[in-house]
N, C-alpha and C positions, 0 to 999 in steps of 0.2 A: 529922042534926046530931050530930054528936060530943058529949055531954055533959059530958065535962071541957074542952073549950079553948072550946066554944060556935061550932067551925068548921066550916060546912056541908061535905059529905063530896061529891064530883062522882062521878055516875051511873060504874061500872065502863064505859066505852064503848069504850074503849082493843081492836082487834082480837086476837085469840089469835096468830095467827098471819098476817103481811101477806102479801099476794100478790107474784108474782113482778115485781122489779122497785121493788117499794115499800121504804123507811125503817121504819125502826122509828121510835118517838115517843117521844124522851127530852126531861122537865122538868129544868131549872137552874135551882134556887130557891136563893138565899140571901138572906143581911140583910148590910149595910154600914154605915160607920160614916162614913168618909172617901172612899168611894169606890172602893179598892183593891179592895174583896172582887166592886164590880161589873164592873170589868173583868179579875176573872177569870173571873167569869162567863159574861160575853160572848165573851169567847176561846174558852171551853167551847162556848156556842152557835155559835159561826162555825165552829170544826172540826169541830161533828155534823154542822150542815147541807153543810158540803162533802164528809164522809162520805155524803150522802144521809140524813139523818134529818130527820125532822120534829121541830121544837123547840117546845117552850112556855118560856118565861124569866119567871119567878115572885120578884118584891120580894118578900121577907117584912116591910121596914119599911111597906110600904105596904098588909098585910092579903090573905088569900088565901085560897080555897078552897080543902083538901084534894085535890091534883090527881091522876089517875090517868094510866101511859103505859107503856112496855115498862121504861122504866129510869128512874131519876131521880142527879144528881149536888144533893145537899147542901150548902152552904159558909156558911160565918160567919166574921169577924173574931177572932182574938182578941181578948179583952179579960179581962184578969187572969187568963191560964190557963185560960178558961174559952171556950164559943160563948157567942152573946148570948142575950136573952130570948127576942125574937121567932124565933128558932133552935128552942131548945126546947120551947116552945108548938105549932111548926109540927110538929116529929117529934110529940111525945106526940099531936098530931091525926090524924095518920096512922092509915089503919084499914089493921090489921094481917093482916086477912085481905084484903084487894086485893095488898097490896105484901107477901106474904114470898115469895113465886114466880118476881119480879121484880127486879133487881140494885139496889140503892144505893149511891150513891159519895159517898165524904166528902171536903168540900176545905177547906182553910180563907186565911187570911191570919195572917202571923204575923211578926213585927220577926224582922230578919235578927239573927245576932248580930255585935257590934262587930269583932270578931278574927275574918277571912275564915277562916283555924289550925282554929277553933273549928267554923265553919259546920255543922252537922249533927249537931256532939256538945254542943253546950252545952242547960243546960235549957227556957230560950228554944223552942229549936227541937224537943225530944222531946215538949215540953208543947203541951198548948192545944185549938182548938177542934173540928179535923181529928180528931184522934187520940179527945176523945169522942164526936163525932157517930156516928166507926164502934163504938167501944163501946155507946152508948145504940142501934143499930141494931141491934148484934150481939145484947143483952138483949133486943128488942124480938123476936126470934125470924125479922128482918128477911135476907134472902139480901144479906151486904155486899162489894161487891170487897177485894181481901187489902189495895190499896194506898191511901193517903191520898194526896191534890195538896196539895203545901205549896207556897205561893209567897210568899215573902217581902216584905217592906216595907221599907224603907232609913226608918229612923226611924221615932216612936211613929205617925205621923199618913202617914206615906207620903211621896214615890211608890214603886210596886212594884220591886223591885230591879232591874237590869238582867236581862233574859233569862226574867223571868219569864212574859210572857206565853208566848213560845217554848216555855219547859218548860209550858204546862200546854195548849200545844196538842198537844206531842209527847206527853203523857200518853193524853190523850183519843184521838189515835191509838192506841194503845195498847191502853188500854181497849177501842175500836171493833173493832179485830181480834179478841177474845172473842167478839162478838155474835156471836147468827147471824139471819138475815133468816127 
C-alpha cells in the first residue's frame, strides 16, 4: 500500500518481455467530467487492441489500484488549467520503481479555442492538464513519450470537436510504431 494516496500498489506481474506473437499490455486510465475525456480513452483502447495489445482501461473517478503493464497512457479533463484531483492522486500513487523503465503518455481534453485563426496558439490550448501530467511524470523520474494527445472540446462541457476521435487514433498509431514486442 502506497502510504500517501492509501492506493494498493498491484503485484509487478506485467512480463519482461512477451513472446512471439504476443501484445504488449498497455493501461488507459483517466478521470472525466462530461464524458469527453472517456471517449478519448476508449478510442485509445480500440486502436491498442487493433495494434494487437492487450488493454486494461482504468476510471480514475471510480477508484483504482496502482496498475502495472509495458506502457500506460494518462488523461484528465481540463479544468482550470489544471488535470483533476483524482488525476493527481492517481500519478503521486504510482510506484516509481515499477514505471520509470516503462513509457507513459499524457492526454488530456481541453476547450478548443473560439477563432479556428487561433487553434494551437491561444492559451487555452498550450495550457492544461496534458502538458502537466507529462511534467509531474517527467519530475517523477518517469520514462515520458516527447508528445501530449490534445483533443479538443467544442465548448466548456463538450462534445469532442470534430475529428477528434480520428486524431487520437492516429496518434496512438503513432505512438505503437515506438514499441517493440
Amino acid at each position: 500500500m502506497n502510504e500517501v494516496s492509501g492506493i494498493a500498489q498491484t503485484p509487478n506481474t506485467a512480463p519482461e518481455h512477451p513472446g512471439p506473437g504476443e501484445g504488449l499490455k498497455g493501461i488507459v486510465a483517466f478521470d472525466s467530467v462530461y464524458g469527453n475525456t472517456k471517449q478519448v480513452a476508449e478510442a485509445i483502447a480500440e486502436a491498442l487492441k487493433a495494434k494487437g495489445h492487450d488493454v486494461e482501461v482504468i476510471n480514475l473517478g471510480e477508484g483504482s489500484k496502482a496498475p502495472v503493464g509495458d506502457f500506460m497512457f494518462i488523461g484528465s479533463p481540463t479544468r482550470i488549467g489544471m488535470m483533476t484531483g483524482n488525476t493527481k492522486k492517481f500519478m503521486k500513487s504510482l510506484d516509481v520503481n515499477v514505471w520509470k523503465g516503462r513509457t507513459v503518455v499524457a492526454f488530456d481534453t481541453i476547450m478548443a479555442a473560439k477563432d479556428p485563426a487561433r487553434s494551437g496558439k491561444g492559451m487555452l490550448i498550450e495550457n492544461g492538464a496534458g502538458p502537466k501530467l507529462k511534467e509531474m511524470a517527467e519530475k517523477m523520474g518517469l520514462n515520458v513519450y516527447p508528445q501530449v494527445l490534445r483533443a479538443e472540446v467544442a465548448g466548456l462541457k463538450g462534445p469532442l470537436a470534430p475529428g477528434a476521435v480520428e486524431k487520437a487514433k492516429a496518434f496512438v498509431n503513432e505512438f505503437a510504431g515506438t514499441l517493440s514486442k
